[in-house]
C-alpha positions as CSV (number, residue, x, y, z in Angstrom):
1,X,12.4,10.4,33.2
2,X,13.7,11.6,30.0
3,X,16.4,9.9,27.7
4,X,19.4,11.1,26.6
5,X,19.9,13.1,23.8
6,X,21.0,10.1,21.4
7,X,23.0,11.4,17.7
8,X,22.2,8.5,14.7
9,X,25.6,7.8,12.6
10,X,25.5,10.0,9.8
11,X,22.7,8.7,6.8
12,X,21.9,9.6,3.4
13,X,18.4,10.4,3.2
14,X,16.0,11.9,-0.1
15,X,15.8,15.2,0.4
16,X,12.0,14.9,-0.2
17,X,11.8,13.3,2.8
18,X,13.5,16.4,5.0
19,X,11.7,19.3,5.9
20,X,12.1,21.9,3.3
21,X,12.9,24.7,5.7
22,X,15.8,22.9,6.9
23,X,19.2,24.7,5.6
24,X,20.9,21.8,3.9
25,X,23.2,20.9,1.3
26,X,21.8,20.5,-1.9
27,X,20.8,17.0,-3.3
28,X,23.3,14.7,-4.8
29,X,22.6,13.8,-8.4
30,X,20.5,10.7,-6.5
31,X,18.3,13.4,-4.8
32,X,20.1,12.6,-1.4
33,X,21.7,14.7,1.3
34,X,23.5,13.0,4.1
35,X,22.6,14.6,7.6
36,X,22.9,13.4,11.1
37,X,19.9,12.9,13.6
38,X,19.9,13.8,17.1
39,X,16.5,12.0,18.7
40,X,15.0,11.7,22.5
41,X,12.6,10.1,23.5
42,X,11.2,8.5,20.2
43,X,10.9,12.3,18.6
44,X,13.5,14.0,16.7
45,X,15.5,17.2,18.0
46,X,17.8,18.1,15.4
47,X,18.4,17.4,12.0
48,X,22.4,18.5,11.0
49,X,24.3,18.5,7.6
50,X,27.0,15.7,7.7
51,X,29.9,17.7,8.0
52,X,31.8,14.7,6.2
53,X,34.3,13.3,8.8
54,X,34.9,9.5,8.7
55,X,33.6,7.5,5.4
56,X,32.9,9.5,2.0
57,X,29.3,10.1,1.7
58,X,28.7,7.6,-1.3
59,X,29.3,5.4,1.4
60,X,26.6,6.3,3.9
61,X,23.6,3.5,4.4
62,X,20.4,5.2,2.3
63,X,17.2,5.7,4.5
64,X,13.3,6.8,4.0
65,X,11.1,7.1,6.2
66,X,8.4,4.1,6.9
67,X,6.4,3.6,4.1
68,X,2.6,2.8,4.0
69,X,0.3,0.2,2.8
70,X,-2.5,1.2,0.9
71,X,-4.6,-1.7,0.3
72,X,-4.1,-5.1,1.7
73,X,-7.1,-8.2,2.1
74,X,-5.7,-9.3,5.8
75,X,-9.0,-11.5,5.8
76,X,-7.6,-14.1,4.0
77,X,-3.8,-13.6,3.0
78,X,-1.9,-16.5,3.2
79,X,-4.3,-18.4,2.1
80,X,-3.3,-19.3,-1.6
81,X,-2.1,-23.0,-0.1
82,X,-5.4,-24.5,1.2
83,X,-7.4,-22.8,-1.7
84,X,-4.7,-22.6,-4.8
85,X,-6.0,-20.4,-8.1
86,X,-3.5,-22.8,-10.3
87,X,-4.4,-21.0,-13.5
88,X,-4.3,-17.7,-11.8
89,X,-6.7,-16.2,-13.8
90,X,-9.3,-13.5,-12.2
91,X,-12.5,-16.1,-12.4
92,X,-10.6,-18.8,-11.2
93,X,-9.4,-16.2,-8.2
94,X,-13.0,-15.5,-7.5
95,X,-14.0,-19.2,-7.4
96,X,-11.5,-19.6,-4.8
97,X,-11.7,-16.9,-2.5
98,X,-15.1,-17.9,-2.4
99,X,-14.6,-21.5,-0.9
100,X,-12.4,-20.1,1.0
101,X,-14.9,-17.5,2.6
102,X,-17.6,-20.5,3.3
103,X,-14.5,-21.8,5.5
104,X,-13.6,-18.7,7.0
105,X,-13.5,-17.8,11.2
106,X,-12.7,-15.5,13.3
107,X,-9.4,-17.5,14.2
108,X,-8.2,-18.0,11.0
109,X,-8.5,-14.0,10.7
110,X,-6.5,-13.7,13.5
111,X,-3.9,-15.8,12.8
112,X,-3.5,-14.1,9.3
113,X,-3.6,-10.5,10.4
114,X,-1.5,-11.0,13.5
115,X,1.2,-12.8,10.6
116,X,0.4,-9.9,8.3
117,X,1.1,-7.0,10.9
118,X,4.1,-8.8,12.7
119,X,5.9,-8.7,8.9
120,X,4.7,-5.5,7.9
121,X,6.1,-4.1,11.4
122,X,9.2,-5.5,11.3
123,X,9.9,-4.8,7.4
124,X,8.9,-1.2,8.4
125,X,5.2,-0.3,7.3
126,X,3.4,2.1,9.9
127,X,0.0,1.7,8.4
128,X,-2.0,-0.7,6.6
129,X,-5.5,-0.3,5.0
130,X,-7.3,-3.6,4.8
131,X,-10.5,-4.1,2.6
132,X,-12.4,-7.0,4.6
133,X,-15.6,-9.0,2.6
134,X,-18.3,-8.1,4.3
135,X,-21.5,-9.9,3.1
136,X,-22.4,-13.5,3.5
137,X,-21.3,-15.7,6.5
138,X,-17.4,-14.2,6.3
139,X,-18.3,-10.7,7.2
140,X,-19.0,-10.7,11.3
141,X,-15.8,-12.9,12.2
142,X,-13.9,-11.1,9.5
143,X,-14.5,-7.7,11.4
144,X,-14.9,-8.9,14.7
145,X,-10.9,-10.2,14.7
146,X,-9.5,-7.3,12.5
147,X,-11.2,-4.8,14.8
148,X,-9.3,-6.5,17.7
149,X,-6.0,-6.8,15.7
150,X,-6.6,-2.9,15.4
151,X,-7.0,-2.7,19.0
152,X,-3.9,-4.8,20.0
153,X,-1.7,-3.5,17.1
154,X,-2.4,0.3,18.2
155,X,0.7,2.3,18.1
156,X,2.6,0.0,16.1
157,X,1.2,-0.7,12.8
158,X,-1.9,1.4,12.3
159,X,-4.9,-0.3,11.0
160,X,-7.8,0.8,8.8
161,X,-10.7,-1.0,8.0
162,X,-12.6,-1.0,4.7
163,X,-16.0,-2.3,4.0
164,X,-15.7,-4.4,1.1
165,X,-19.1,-5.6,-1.1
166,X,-20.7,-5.4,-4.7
167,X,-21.5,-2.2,-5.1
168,X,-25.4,-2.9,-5.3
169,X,-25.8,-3.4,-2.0
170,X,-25.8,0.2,-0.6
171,X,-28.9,0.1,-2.5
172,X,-30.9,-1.7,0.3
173,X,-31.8,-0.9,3.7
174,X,-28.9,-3.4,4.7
175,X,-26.4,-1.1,2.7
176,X,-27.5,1.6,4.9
177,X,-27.6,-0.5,7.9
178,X,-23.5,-1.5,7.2
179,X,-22.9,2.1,6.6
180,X,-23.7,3.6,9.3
181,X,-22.2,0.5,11.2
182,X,-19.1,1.3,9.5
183,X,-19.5,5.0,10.1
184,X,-19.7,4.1,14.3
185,X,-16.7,2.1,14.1
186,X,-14.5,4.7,12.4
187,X,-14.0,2.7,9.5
188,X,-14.5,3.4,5.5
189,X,-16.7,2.3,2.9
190,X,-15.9,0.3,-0.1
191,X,-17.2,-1.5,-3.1
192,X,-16.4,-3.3,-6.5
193,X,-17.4,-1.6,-9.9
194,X,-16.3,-3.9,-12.7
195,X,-14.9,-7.1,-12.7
196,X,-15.4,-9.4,-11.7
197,X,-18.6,-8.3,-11.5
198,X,-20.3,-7.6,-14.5
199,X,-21.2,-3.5,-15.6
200,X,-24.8,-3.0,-15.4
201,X,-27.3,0.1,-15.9
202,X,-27.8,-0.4,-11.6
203,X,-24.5,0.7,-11.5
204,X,-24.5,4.6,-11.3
205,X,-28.1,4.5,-9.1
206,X,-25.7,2.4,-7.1
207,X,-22.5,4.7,-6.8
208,X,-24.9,7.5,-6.2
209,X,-26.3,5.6,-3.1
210,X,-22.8,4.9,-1.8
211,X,-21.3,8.7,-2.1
212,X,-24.7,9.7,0.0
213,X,-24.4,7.1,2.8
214,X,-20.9,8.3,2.7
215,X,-21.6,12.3,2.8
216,X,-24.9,11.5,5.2
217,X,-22.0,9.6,8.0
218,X,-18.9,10.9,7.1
219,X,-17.0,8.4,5.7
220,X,-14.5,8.0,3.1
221,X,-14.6,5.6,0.2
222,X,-11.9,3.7,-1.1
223,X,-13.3,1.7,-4.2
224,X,-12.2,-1.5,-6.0
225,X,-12.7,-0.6,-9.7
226,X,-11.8,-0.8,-13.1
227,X,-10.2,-3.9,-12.1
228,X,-9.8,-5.5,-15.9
229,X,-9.4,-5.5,-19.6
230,X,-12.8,-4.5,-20.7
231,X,-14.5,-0.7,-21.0
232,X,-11.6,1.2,-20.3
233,X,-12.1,3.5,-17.6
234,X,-15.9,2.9,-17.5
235,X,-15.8,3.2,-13.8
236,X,-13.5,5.6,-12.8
237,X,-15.2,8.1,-15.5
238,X,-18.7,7.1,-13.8
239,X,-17.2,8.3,-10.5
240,X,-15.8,11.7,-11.6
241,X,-18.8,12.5,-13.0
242,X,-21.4,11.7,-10.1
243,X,-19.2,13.7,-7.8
244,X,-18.8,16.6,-10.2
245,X,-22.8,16.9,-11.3
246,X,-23.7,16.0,-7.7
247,X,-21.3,18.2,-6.0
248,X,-20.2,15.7,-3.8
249,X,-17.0,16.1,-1.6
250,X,-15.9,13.0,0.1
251,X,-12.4,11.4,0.4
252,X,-12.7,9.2,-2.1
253,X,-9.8,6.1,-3.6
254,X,-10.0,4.6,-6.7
255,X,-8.3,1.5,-6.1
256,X,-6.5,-0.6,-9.4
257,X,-8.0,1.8,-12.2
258,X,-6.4,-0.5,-14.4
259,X,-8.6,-0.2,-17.5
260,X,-8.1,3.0,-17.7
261,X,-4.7,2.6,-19.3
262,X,-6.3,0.8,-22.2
263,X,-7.9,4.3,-23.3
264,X,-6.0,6.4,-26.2
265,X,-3.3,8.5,-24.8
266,X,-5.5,12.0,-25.3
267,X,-8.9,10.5,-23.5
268,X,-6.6,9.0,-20.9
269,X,-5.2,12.3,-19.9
270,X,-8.2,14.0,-19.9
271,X,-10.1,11.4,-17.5
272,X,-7.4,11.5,-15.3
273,X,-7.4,15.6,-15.5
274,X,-11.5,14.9,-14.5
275,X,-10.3,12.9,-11.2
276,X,-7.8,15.8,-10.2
277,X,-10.8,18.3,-10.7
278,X,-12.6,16.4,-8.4
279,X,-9.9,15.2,-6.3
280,X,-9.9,11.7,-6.3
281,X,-7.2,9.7,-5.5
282,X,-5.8,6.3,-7.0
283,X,-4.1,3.3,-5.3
284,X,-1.9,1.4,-8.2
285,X,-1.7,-2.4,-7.2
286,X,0.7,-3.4,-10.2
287,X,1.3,-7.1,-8.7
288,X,-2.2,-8.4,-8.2
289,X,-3.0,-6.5,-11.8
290,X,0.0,-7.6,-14.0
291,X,-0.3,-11.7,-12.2
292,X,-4.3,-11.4,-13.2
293,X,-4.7,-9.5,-16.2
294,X,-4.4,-10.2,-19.8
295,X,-3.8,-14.1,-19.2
296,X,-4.6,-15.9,-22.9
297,X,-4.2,-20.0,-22.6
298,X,-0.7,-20.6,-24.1
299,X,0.4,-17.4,-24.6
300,X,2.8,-14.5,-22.9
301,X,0.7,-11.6,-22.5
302,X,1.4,-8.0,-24.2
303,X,-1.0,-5.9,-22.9
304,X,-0.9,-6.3,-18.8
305,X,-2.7,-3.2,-17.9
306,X,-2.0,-1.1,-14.3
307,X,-3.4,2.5,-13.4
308,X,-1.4,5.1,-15.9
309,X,0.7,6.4,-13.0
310,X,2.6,8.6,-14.6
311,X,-0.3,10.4,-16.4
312,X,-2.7,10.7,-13.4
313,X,0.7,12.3,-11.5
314,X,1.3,15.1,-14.3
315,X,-2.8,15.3,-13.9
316,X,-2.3,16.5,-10.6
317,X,-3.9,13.1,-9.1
318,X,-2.9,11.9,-5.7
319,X,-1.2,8.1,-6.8
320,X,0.1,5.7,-3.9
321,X,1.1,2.4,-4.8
322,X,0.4,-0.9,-3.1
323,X,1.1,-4.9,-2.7
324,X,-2.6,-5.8,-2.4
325,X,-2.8,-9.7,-2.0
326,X,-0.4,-11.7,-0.5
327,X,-0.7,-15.4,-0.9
328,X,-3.8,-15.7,-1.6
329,X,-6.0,-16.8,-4.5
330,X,-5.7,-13.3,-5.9
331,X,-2.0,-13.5,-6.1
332,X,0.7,-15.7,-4.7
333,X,4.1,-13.8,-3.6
334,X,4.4,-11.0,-1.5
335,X,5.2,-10.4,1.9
336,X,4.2,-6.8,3.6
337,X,7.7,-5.6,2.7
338,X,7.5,-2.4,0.9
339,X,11.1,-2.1,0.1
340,X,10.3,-5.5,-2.2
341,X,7.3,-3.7,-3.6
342,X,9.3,-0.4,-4.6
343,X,11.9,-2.2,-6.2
344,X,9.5,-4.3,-8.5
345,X,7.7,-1.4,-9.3
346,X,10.5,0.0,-11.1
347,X,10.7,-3.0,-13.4
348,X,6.7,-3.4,-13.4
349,X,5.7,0.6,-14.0
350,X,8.8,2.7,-14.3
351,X,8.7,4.1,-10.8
352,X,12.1,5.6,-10.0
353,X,12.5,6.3,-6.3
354,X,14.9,8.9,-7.2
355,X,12.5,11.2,-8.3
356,X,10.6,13.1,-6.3
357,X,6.9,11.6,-7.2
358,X,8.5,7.8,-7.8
359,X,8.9,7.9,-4.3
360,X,5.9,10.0,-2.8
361,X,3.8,6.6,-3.9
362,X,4.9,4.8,-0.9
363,X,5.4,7.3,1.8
364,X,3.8,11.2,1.7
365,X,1.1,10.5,-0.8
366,X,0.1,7.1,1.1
367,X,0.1,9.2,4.1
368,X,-2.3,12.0,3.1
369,X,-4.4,9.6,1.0
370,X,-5.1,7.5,4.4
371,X,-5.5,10.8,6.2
372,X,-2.4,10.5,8.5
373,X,-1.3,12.9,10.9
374,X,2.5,12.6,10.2
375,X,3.2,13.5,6.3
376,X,5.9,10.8,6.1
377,X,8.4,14.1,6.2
378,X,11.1,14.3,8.9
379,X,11.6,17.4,11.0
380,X,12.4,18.8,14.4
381,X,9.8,17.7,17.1
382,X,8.1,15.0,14.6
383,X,9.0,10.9,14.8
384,X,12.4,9.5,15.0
385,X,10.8,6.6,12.4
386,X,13.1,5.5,9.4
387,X,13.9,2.6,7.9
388,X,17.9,2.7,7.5
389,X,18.8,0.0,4.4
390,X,22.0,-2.0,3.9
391,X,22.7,-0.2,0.4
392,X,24.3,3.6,-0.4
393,X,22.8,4.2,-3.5
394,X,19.7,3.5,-5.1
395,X,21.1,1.6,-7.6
396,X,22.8,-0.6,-4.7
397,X,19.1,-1.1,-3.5
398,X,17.7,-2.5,-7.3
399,X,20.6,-4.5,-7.7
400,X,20.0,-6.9,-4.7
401,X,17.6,-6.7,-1.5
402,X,19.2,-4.9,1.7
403,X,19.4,-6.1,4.5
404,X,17.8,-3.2,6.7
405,X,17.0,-1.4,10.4
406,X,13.8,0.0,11.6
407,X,13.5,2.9,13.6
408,X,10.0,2.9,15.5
409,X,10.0,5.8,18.3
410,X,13.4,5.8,18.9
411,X,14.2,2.0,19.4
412,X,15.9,-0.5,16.7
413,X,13.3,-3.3,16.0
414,X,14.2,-6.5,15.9
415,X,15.8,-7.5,11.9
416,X,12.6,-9.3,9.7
417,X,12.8,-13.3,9.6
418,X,13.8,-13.5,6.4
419,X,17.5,-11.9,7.4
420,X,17.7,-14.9,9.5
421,X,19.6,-18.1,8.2
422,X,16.8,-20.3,6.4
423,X,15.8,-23.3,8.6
424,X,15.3,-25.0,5.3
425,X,18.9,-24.8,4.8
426,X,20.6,-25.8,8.2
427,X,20.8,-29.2,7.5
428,X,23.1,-28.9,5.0
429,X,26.0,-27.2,7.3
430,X,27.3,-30.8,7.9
431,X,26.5,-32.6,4.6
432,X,30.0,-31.4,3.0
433,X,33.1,-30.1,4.0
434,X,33.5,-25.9,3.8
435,X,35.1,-24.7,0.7
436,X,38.0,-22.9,2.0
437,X,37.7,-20.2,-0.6
């Protein structure tokens, strides 16, 4: 039996995010237009200008629709307490992770990635890619609970699974083996070029293997690379160029491409001009790469390099932008929030959600680059999916964190923990009398 017809109060939403065939107002100077939402049934049936009665519109709650992750390491988040990286420095990381791995079960997997997904869900992501180590002990309980998590988490949060390992190994007949594997289980290839593994001659034969296994199965790669301070853009102009001479067409990710904004202005435009030619896509990870990168004993970095996001977009390059670690040797903070991500990625990159590209990183390019079937963009007879935020401006949002409602199929999830009263601080309701004030 079908629901009522249900009308949302009246919201100011980007009009980036509204189908473009829609007669509406035109934008705010904030790039908003407040409509109202008529939904049934978790799908939306009508999408209406405001026609202003009640509170001025400046004073409407802002809302997007529910942004995407685009690389997470669900295998071992949260696990930055029982193996600390003190210095956090990228060798010191990789020392870590791997005691960490030689510890690693299928339970503690589980107990991550069900954390992982319960925060992303209720902070309002709808997808999460997850890059999983997969050689050496780690790899079968690693995939056999994150394929389960997938399974259980299905129509919630969806999961996507990336096979993570030095790119040499799709050189061997065990490469091939974890390919197809990967291939059967719907999943997607991956690999590390560059740190922290050192560049060697290998490495092209070895990229060459990968986009074959890839073309042979049908796969798509998403690639850690470029993850450092040294040869700028080595890998990411290895790739463009294998795929270009070979004539190879996969859905490929370039994940970090951080070196890459070390190059000269000029050569960095015309790599990232390359990529568009060939149509790769980046994944910016400016937390993991600003906390790692350009660390020098007693001294504040200058140089903290991230992908060039703002010349691979006026390239023509499809850029989404992501947390990557969370509380784990590779970085210590984060949460799955990607309202937390997009308002330190204004201070960390110059990201402004208010224009049109600033906020395609988290929702509609995320969305095409993990081949979604929703676009992210809100229309008659698609999802009633937002995330509605306790703030009427943008500049409400960067000045503090909201407070905010997700709308998943219709329904209002339950508010994330942390807009809960910290248990940490109930004791201290009693310890002094209330300041009247």
């Amino acid at each position: 039996m079908s629901e009522a017809v249900a009308v949302l109060p009246p919201l100011r939403i980007p009009r980036s995010l509204l189908d473009p065939r829609l007669a509406l107002p035109t934008p705010d100077a904030q790039g908003l237009v407040a409509v109202q939402l008529e939904q049934q049934d978790g799908t939306l049936r009508a999408i209406q200008p405001w026609p202003g009665v009640g509170p001025a519109a400046e004073d409407l709650p802002l809302a997007i629709t529910p942004p995407l992750e685009p690389h997470a390491h669900l295998d071992k988040a949260f696990s930055a307490a029982a193996f600390p990286n003190a210095e956090g420095t990228m060798a010191g990381a990789f020392a870590a992770n791997g005691r960490e791995a030689a510890e690693r079960s299928a339970a503690h997997v589980l107990e991550r990635g069900e954390r992982a997904l319960e925060m992303a869900w209720r902070h309002g992501l709808r997808a999460v890619r997850t890059h999983i180590d997969s050689l050496g002990p780690a790899a079968s309980p690693s995939w056999e609970a994150l394929e389960q998590l997938r399974r259980r988490w299905a129509g919630r949060v969806e999961l996507q699974l990336v096979a993570l390992v030095p790119l040499s190994h799709w050189l061997t007949a065990k490469g091939a083996q974890l390919a197809q594997q990967v291939a059967a289980s719907g999943a997607v290839l991956g690999g590390v070029l560059g740190p922290p593994f050192e560049a060697g001659p290998a490495d092209a034969a070895a990229l060459l293997a990968l986009l074959r296994l890839a073309e042979r199965f049908g796969c798509a790669i998403d690639l850690h690379i470029d993850e450092g301070v040294t040869q700028p853009g080595r890998g990411v102009r290895l790739v463009s160029r294998l795929m270009r001479e070979h004539r190879i067409a996969v859905p490929l990710i370039c994940s970090h491409a951080a070196s890459m904004a070390l190059l000269p202005d000029r050569a960095c435009r015309r790599l990232a001009e390359a990529m568009a030619e060939v149509e790769i896509g980046v994944v910016a990870l400016p937390p993991t790469n600003l906390w790692l990168l350009g660390r020098q004993p007693g001294r504040t970095p200058l140089l903290r390099a991230q992908a060039p996001i703002r010349q691979l977009q006026e390239a023509g390059v499809a850029v989404a932008i992501g947390a990557d670690n969370v509380r784990d040797p590779w970085y210590p903070a984060g949460g799955f929030d990607p309202i937390e991500l997009l308002r330190l990625s204004v201070l960390t990159s110059h990201v402004l959600p208010w224009e049109r590209q600033g906020l395609a990183a988290f929702t509609t390019v995320p969305s095409r680059l993990l081949g979604q079937a929703w676009d992210g963009v809100l229309r008659p007879g698609g999802p009633a999916d937002l995330v509605v935020l306790g703030a009427a401006s943008w500049e409400a949002l960067l000045a503090a964190s909201p407070q905010r409602r997700v709308l998943r199929s219709g329904r209002w999830l339950p508010p994330p923990a942390a807009e809960s009263p910290s248990p940490l601080l109930a004791p201290l309701r009693n310890a002094a009398p209330a300041d009247p004030g």
